[in-house]
N, C-alpha and C positions, 0 to 999 in steps of 0.2 A: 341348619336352624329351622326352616319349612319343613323337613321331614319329621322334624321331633316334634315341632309343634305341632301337626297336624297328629302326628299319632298319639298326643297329649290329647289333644281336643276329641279324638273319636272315643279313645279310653274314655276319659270324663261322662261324653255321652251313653258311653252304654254303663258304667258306675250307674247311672241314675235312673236310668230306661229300665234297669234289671229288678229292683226294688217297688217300682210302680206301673210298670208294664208287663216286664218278661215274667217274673214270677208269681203275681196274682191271676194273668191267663194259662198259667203252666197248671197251675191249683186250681180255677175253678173249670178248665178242661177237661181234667183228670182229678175227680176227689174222692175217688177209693169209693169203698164200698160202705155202705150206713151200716150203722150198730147199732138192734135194736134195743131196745130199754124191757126190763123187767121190773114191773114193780110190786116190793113185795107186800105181805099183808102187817106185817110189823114192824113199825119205822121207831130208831133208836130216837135218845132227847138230843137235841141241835140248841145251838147258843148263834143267835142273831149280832152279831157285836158290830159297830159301825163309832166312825169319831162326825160331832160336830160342833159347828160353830157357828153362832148366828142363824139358824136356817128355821125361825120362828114359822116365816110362810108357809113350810113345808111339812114337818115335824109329824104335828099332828095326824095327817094321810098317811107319814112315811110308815107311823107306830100302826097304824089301823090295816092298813096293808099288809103287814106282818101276819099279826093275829086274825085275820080275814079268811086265813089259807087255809085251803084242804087238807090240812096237815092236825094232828092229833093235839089239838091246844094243853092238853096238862104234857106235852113233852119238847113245848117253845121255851125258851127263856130268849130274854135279848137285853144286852148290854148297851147301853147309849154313853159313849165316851163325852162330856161336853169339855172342848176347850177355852175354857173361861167365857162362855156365851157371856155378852150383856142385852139382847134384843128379847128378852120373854120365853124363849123355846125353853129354858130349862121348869121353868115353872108351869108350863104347860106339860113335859114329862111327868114333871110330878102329880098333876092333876090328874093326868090317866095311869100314872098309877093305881088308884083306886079302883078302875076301871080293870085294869090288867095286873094284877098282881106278879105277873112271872118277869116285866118291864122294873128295870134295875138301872140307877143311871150313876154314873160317876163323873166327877168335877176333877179336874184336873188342878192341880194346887198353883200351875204357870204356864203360861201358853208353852206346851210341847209340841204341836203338829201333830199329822195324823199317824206316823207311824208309830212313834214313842205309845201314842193313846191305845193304839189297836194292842203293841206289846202288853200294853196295863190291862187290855180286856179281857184276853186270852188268858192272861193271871185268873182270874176272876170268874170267869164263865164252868160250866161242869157240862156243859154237852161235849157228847160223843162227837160232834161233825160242827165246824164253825162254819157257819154263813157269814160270810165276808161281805160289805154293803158298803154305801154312802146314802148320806139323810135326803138326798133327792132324789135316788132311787126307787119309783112307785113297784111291789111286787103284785102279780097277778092271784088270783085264788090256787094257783097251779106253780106257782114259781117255787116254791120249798119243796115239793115233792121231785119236781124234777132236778133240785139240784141234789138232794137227798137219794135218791132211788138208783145211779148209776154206780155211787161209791158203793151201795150193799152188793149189786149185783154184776157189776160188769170189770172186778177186781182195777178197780183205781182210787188212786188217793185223792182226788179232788175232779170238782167238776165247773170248767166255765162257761156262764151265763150271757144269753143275749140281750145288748143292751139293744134298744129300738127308740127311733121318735115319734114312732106310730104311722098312722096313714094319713093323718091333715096333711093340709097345705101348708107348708112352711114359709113363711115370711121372710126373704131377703136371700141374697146370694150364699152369704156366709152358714144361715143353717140349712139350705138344696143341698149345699158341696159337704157339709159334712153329715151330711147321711149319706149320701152317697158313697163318699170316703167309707164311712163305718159298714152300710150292708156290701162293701166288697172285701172288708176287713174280715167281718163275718166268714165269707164263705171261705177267704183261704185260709182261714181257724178250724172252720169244720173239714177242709180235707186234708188239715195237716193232724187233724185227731183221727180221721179217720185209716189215715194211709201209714200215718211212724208210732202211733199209740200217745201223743201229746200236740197239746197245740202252743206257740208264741207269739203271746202270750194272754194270760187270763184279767181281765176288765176287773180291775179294780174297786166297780162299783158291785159286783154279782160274779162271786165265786164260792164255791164251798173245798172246804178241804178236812181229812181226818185230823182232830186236834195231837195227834201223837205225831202226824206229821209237819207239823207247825213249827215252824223257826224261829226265833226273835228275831224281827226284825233291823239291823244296824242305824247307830244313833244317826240322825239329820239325812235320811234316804227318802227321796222325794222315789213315785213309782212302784210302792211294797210291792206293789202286785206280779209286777216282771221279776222281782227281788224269789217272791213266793214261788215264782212259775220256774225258776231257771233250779231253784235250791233242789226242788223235787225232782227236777229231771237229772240233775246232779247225784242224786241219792237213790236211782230206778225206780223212782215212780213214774207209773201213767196216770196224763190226763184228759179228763174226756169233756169233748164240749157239745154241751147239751144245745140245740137251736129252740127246744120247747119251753128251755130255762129263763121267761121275759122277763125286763127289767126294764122299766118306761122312765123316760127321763125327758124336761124341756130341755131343747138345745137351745145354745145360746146365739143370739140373732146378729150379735154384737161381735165387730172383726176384731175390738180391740180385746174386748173379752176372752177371745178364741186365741188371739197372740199370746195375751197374760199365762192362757195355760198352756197353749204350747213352748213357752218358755219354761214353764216350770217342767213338762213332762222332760223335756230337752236337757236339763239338768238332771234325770233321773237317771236318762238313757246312759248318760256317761259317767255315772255312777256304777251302772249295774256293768256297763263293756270293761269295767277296769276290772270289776270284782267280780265276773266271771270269763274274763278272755282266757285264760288256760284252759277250758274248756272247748277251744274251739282245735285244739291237739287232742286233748286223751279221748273226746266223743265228737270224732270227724266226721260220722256217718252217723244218722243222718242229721245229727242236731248241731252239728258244725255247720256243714254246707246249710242249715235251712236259718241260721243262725245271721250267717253271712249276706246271705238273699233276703231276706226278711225283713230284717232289722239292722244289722251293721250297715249295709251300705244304704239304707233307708237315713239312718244317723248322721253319716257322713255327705249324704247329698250335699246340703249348704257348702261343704267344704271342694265339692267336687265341682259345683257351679263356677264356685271363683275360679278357680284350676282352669277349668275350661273357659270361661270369658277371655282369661291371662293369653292364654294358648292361642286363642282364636285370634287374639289382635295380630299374632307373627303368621296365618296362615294366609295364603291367596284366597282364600273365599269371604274374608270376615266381612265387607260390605254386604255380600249378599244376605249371609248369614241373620246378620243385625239388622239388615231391611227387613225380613220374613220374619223375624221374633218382633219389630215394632209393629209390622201391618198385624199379627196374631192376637196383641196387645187393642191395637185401635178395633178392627174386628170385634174384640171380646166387650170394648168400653158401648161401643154399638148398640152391639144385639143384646147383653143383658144390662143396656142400660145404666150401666154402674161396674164397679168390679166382679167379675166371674169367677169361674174355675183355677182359672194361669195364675191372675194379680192375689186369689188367696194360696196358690201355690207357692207362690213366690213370696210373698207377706209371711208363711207358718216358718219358710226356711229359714229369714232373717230371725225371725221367732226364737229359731233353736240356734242359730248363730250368737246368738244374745245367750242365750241360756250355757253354750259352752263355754263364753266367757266367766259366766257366773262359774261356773263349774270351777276351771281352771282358774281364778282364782280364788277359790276355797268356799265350799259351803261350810257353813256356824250354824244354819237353823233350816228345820222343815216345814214351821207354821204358814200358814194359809190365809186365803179370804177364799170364800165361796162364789164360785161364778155365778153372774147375773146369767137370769135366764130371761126367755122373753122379753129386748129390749127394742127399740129402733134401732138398726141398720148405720152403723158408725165407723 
């Protein structure tokens, strides 16, 4: 019974080391060789298409931002999906309509979520290349061009963009650790594009893709974007991830805000492992194995934590064991004063333990609230 338990509990630990340790220093050790960018001198028409809701505060920058860009304005269009907004943002579209005549907005007849919305855009829109967004995504004078310029010239069907929080100082534990989390996120995107010809997966708020390669979406899929990312690589396409391609966003300060979404992303994950796991047989190399390391056993941590706690109570070390994780815990309450790095590691996993709850017993709907950004520390 000690031997199995013990080798339950080592399993467990490296299930989890592998997805947040072993394979983000494997990638940014080794991250292939850069691809440069060509850009040419005549850029096809692009459809800006994004769903929202409620996001009155933001809207107006998001629209301006757009049309801001070094990018040839008679060949923007942008689709704004609103899901039954009631806070002002949709009459504020309308006002800069006038302003931007190429800006087109569509009402949703019933709260759909964002996926169903995005499916309604893409109906809708006539550009060659969709820019894929969210309404709080601020884009740079340079962000269309660089998501635009690598599909002409560097033969791939889409390209994913860098989300960032910029270079302030970020207020409170919850938004340090998730940028942190995201510029390591970042880099083994860039050398998983640069080293197997795609990356997983493409950020849901800044990606572009050829509209011919475009899938509808499946009804109540929280996550389009892994949905987007996995379908293309399923069908030989490459994708390329641009680091020049920015995408500025407030992150949210708030722990329980960052749960809410990691609940919902958690829901999408196992969404998308059901409805692409035969994939990890017929394309074993290398988008199987990076599929596995990446993201599956990333998924499954929460469930490997318990495994292993289970494990650990039958093994001769558990005392120690559980000493060294409490003093790591009082340690962490210490020095940053509050919760750190560990207690929102362990906070996101209950997150998505919650969320495969929701999962497994039956998603009905993909609708949303927009996360609070810039809040007090909760």
């Amino acid at each position: 019974m000690v031997i199995i338990a013990t080798t339950v509990f080592f399993i467990c630990v490296i299930w989890v080391t592998i997805p947040y340790l072993w394979y983000p220093l494997w990638q940014i050790m080794f991250p292939g060789k850069p691809v440069d960018i060509v850009y040419p001198k005549v850029y096809p028409n692009i459809s800006v298409i994004f769903a929202a809701y409620n996001e009155e505060s933001i809207i107006a920058k998001k629209i301006h931002s757009i049309f801001n860009a070094k990018y040839p304005k008679d060949r923007i269009e942008v689709w704004v999906g609103s899901d039954l907004s009631d806070d002002g943002q949709d009459a504020i579209i309308l006002e800069l309509q006038k302003q931007y005549p190429q800006l087109h907005l569509h009402i949703n007849s019933q709260r759909s979520g964002k996926s169903s919305t995005m499916n309604t855009l893409v109906e809708k829109c006539s550009g060659e290349i969709i820019i894929a967004t969210d309404a709080n995504i601020l884009f740079d004078e340079h962000t269309l061009i660089e998501l635009t310029a690598p599909i002409l010239t560097a033969n791939v069907a889409a390209v994913a963009g860098t989300l960032t929080y910029g270079n302030e100082k970020l207020k409170g534990t919850t938004a340090r650790t998730e940028r942190q989390y995201l510029t390591v996120e970042n880099k083994i995107r860039q050398a998983e594009s640069q080293k197997y010809g795609f990356c997983l997966g493409m950020e849901g708020g800044l990606y572009s893709m050829l509209k011919t390669a475009w899938k509808p979406i499946p009804q109540n899929t929280f996550m389009e974007d892994f949905f987007q990312t996995v379908q293309l690589i399923e069908n030989g396409h490459h994708i390329f991830y641009n680091s020049k391609a920015f995408g500025y966003e407030d992150v949210s300060t708030s722990l329980k805000e960052e749960f809410n979404r990691k609940r919902r992303i958690s829901i999408g994950n196992y969404q998308n492992l059901k409805r692409f796991r035969g994939l990890l047989l017929k394309k074993t190399a290398p988008f199987g194995f990076i599929f596995l390391c990446h993201k599956i056993l990333r998924w499954t941590t929460p469930q490997a934590m318990i495994i292993g706690l289970i494990a650990l109570v039958f093994t001769p070390f558990a005392l120690h064991v559980l000493a060294g994780i409490g003093v790591l815990f009082l340690l962490e309450l210490i020095v940053s004063k509050g919760p750190g790095p560990l207690i929102y590691f362990c906070t996101m996993n209950i997150a998505m333990i919650q969320g495969y709850i929701v999962y497994i017993k039956g998603v009905t709907s993909s609708v949303w609230q927009p996360t609070k950004r810039n809040q007090n520390e909760s």
